[in-house]
N, C-alpha and C positions, 0 to 999 in steps of 0.2 A: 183499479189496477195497482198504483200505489199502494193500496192499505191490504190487498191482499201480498204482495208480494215486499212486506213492511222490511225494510233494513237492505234490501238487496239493489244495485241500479237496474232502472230499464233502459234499454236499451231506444231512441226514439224508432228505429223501424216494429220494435217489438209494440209500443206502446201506442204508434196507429194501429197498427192490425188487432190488438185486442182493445182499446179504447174508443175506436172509431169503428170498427165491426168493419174491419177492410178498406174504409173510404180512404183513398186518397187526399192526404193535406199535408201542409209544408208544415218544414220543421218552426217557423216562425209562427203558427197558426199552434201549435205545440206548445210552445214562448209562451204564447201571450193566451192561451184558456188555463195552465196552470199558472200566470201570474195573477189571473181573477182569484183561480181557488184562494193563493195564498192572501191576497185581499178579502176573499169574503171569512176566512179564518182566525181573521188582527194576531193574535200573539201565538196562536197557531202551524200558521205559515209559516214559520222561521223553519217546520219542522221538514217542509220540502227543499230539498238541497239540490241543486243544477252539477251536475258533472258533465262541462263543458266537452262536446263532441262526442259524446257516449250517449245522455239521458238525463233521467233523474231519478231517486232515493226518497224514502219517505224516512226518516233518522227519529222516533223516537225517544227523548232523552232518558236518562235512569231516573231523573228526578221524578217523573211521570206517575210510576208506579210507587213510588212513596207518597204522590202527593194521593192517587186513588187511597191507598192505605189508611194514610193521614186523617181524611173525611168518613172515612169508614168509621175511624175511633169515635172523632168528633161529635158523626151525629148518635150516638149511642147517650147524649147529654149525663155522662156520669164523670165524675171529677178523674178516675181511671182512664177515663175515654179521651178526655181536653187531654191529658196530659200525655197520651202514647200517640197523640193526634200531635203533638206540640213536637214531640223527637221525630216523628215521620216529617213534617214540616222544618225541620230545624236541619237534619239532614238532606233534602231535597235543597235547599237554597246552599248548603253547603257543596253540594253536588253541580248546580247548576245556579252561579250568584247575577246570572241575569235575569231569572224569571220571577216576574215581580210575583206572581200567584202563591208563591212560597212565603215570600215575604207579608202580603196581603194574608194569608191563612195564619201565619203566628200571631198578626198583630189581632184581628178578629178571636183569637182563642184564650188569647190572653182576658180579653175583654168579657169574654163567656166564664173562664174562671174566676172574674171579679164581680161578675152582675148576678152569678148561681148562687155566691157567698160562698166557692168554694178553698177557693186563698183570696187574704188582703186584698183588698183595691187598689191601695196606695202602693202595694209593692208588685204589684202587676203592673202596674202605671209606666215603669220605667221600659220594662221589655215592649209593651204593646206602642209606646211610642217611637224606640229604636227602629222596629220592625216599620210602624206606620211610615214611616221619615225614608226608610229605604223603598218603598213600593210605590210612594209617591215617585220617589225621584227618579223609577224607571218604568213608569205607566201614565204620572198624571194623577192629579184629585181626580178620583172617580167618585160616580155617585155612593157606592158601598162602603170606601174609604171615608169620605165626607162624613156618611151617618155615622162609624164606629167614629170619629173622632170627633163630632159632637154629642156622640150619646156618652161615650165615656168618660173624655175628659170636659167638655163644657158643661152637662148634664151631671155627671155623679161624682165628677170630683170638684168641680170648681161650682157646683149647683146655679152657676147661670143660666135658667132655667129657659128666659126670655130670648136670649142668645142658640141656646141650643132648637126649642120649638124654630125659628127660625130658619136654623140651617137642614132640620130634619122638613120644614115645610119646600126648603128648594130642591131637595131631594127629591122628595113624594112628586113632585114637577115633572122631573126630571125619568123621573121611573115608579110611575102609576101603577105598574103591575106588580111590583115589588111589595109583595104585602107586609115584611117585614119591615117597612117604613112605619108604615101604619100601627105597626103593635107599639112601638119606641112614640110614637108621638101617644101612643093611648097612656103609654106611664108617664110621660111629661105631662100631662095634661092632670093627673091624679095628683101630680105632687102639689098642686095648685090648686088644688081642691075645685077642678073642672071635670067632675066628672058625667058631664051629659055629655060634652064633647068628647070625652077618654072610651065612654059607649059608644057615639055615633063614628067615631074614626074607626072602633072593633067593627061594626058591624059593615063600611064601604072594606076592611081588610076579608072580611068572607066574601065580600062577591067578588072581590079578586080572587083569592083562594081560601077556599071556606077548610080545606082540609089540611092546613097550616094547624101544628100541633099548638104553638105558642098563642093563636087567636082564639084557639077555645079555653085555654085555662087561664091566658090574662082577662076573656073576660066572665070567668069566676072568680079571679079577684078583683075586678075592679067593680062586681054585683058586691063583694063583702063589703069594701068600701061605703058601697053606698048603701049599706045597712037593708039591703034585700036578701036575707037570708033564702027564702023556699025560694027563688028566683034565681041564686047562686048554687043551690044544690040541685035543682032541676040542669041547670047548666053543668056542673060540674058532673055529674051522672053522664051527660050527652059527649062531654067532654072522654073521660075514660071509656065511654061505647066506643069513639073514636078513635083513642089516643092508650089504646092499655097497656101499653111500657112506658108510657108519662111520668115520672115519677114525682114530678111537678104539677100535673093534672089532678093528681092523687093528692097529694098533699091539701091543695084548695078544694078539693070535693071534702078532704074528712072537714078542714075548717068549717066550709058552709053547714056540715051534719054537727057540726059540735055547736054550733051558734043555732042552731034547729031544732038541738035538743036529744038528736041520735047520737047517741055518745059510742055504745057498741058497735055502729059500723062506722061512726069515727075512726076509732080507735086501728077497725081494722084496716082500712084506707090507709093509717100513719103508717102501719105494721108492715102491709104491703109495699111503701112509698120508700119503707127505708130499706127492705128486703132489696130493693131494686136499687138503689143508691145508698151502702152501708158508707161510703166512704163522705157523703153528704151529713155532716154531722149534727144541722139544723135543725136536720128534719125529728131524728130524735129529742132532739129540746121540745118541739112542738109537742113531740107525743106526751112527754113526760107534764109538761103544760094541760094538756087536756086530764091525763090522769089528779093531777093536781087538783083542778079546778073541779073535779067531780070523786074528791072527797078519798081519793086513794092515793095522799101522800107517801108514804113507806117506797112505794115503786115511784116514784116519780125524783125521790130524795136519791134512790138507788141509779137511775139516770142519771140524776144529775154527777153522782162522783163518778161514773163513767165518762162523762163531757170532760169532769178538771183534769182526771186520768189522762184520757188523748191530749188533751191542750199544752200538755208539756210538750211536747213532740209535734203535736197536729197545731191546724187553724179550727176554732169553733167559733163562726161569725158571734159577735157579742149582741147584739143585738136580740135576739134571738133565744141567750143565755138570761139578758134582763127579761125576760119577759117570764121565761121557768122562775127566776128570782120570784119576781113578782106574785104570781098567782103562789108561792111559798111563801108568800107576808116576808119575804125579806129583801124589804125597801131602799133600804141604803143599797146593800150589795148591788140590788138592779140599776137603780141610778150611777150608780159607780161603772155596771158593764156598758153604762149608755155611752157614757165619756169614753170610754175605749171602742166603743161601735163607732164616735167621731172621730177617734182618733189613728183609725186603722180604713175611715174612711165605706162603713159598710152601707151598701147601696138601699137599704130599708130607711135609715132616715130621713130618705125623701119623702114617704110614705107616714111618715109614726102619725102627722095629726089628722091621717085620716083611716090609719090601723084601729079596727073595732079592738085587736087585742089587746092596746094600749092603754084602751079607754079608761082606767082604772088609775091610771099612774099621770096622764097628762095635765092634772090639775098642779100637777109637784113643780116649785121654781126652777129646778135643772133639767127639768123636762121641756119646760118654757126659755129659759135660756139655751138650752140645745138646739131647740125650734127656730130660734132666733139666728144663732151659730149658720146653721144650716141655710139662712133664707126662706122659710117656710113663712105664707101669711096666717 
């Protein structure tokens, strides 16, 4: 009856006779079933409003409809998307600075655009902790709150790796059906070069929800990792049957076929990956990386002065840059983009000493000293 007749008051004689199909009941019996609804609603409930001796209103706020917007962008996982997801959120908590939801969505986006590599980490860091600090202070550590601020900042900036497994395992406690726990603890577990456990955490995250886009393509990477190539590409293949706006599913399928030996439909996977996220400018580094490595430098060299191009202006996680370096025989320069991958805090070098594409460069002492830097055994 509220939610059809949304913004307007009811009247309570209106609201037994169409709520109660005629039964007569008092108005205290009125009271007390919409002050369950707004109980079983928690941050919900604010939105029914009592107009004492008249009824009551169902008052949807405006922030509401920015926040549905907001998540629309979001899940679209394109650097485009976080960031018109980030101003729809940023306006809604401006519109309404009680609701922590707003609050909780900036800081969670911020954290997507640092773990995508699509801006810095370290300078996401500051917003996604202002935002955290306020949604705490008007909801509570909640369990979603808890994970984003152990995976971001205990996990990928401050790499206490042991500290973070920890707080993501009282989580998983806490909300077993949350499959999204389960994926964060499979990438804790890779930086640690525990990757039986980083598969068997993927594999209890599917039978919570096997149709989570993120649990099929982390675990194609984390089959790279473990140097199962056909194993990674048969995953990543199932992965995009599944997920074919992935642009991230894509990416680790072409890896698996380029470590496979399919180079051609590598190639095309990159093409397609970046078609779907141009403003993700990693992904091109990869591609140019495969071209490289299979003997068609000239295009790959031409990538790359497109990456220094954007870099004036854009972010091109470095990480990613050393690695095009590399497969170009040019070693120093990659060892140099590595020190700026730490130094900008990019979320791969939790991974390098178990990145098959590294393999080539981690014998180098700045590579070992980075390893070191980082915490990596």
């Amino acid at each position: 009856m509220l939610v059809q007749n949304r913004g307007r008051v009811i009247e309570y004689e209106t609201m037994v006779h169409e709520a109660w199909d005629g039964v007569k009941v008092s108005k205290h019996t009125v009271a007390v079933t919409v002050s369950e609804i707004k109980s079983v609603l928690h941050e919900y409930g604010s939105w029914i409003a009592c107009r004492p001796k008249f009824g009551y209103c169902l008052e949807v706020p405006a922030s509401e409809e920015l926040l549905r917007r907001g998540w629309h962008f979001r899940n679209q996982f394109t650097r485009e998307g976080f960031e018109n997801a980030l101003l729809c959120f940023q306006e809604a908590a401006q519109h309404d600075g009680a609701d922590f939801r707003a609050f909780e969505a900036i800081a969670s986006t911020h954290l997507m655009l640092a773990v995508f590599m699509m801006r810095p980490p370290r300078q996401m860091y500051s917003g996604f902790l202002a935002a955290h600090k306020r949604a705490v202070a008007l909801r509570g550590l909640t369990p979603e709150l808890r994970a984003d601020l152990a995976y971001f900042g205990l996990y990928i900036l401050e790499q206490r790796v042991v500290d973070a497994e920890a707080e993501l395992r009282e989580v998983q406690k806490e909300r077993p059906m949350w499959a999204d726990v389960y994926v964060r603890l499979a990438m804790v577990y890779s930086a640690v070069g525990r990757l039986d456990d980083a598969l068997k955490v993927l594999h209890e995250a599917q039978a919570v929800d096997a149709l989570m886009a993120p649990v099929a393509f982390v675990e194609t990477l984390v089959l790279l990792f473990r140097r199962e190539f056909d194993a990674a590409v048969a995953c990543g293949k199932r992965a995009t049957s599944l997920h074919p706006g992935s642009q991230f599913g894509r990416v680790f399928y072409a890896e698996a076929l380029q470590f496979s030996g399919e180079i051609e439909e590598a190639l095309t996977q990159y093409r397609l990956a970046v078609a779907m996220a141009p403003d993700t400018h990693w992904i091109r580094a990869l591609e140019a990386r495969c071209l490289a490595k299979n003997g068609r430098s000239k295009e790959a060299i031409a990538i790359l002065q497109d990456l220094e191009r954007l870099r004036v202006r854009d972010y091109v996680d470095a990480y990613h840059m050393a690695l095009l370096l590399e497969s170009l025989g040019r070693r120093e320069e990659a060892l140099k983009e590595l020190q700026r991958a730490y130094e900008d805090g990019s979320a791969m070098l939790l991974w390098m000493h178990v990145d098959p594409r590294a393999s080539s460069i981690e014998d180098d002492p700045v590579f070992t000293r980075l390893k070191d830097k980082v915490g990596l055994p």
